[in-house]
N, C-alpha and C positions, 0 to 999 in steps of 0.2 A: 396340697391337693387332697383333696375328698370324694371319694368314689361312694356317692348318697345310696338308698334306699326309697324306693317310692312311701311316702306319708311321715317321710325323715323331717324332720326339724333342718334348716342348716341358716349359715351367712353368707354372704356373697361378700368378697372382699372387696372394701371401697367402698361398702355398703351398708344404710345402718339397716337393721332390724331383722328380725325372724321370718324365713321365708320356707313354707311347707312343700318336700317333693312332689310332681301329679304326673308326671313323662321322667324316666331316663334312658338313652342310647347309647347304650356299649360301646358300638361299634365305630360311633360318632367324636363318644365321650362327651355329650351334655344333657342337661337336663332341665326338664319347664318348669317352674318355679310360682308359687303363690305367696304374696308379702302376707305373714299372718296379721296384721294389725288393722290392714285395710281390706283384705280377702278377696279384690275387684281385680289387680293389677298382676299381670301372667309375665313374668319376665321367660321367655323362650329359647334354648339352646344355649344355653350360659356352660360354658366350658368346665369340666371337672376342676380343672388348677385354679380355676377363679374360687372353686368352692370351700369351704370351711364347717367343721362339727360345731352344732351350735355352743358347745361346753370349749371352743375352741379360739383363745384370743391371736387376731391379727397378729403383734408381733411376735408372737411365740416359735420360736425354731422346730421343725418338725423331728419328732422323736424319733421314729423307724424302729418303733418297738422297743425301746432302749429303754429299762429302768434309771427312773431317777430317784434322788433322794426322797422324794415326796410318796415313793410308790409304785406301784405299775402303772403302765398307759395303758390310756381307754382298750387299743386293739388288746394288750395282754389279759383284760379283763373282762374281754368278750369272749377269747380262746378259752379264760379257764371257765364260764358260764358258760361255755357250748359241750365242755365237756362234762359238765356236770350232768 
């Protein structure tokens, strides 16, 4: 699951291509969605767990912040850029 930012990049799982944030609802947990390739087509209320970081491959197990061999995760590299 991917809790976006409105003008976020993401993917929708099951789904090909790059689709840009324009609506999200907290309280709902979804968000409306623009395919960037075609930029016509509004997918609307698409559920947070359906969603994906676009830097984020389908079968990839989720971290939960966990360093791996390769480095920190995205979230821990946003934590240390916020404190900076």
């Amino acid at each position: 699951m991917h809790i976006p930012g409105i003008r976020e990049r993401v993917r929708i799982r099951d789904r090909s291509g790059l689709f840009l944030v324009i609506r999200v609802d907290h309280e709902r947990r979804v968000a409306d969605l623009v395919h960037v390739t075609d930029g016509y087509s509004v997918d609307e209320d698409v559920p947070f767990d359906r969603l994906l970081n676009s830097a984020e491959s389908e079968d990839a197990a989720p971290s939960h912040g966990v360093e791996s061999e390769s480095g920190p995760t995205e979230a821990a590299r946003r934590r240390t850029i916020r404190r900076l």
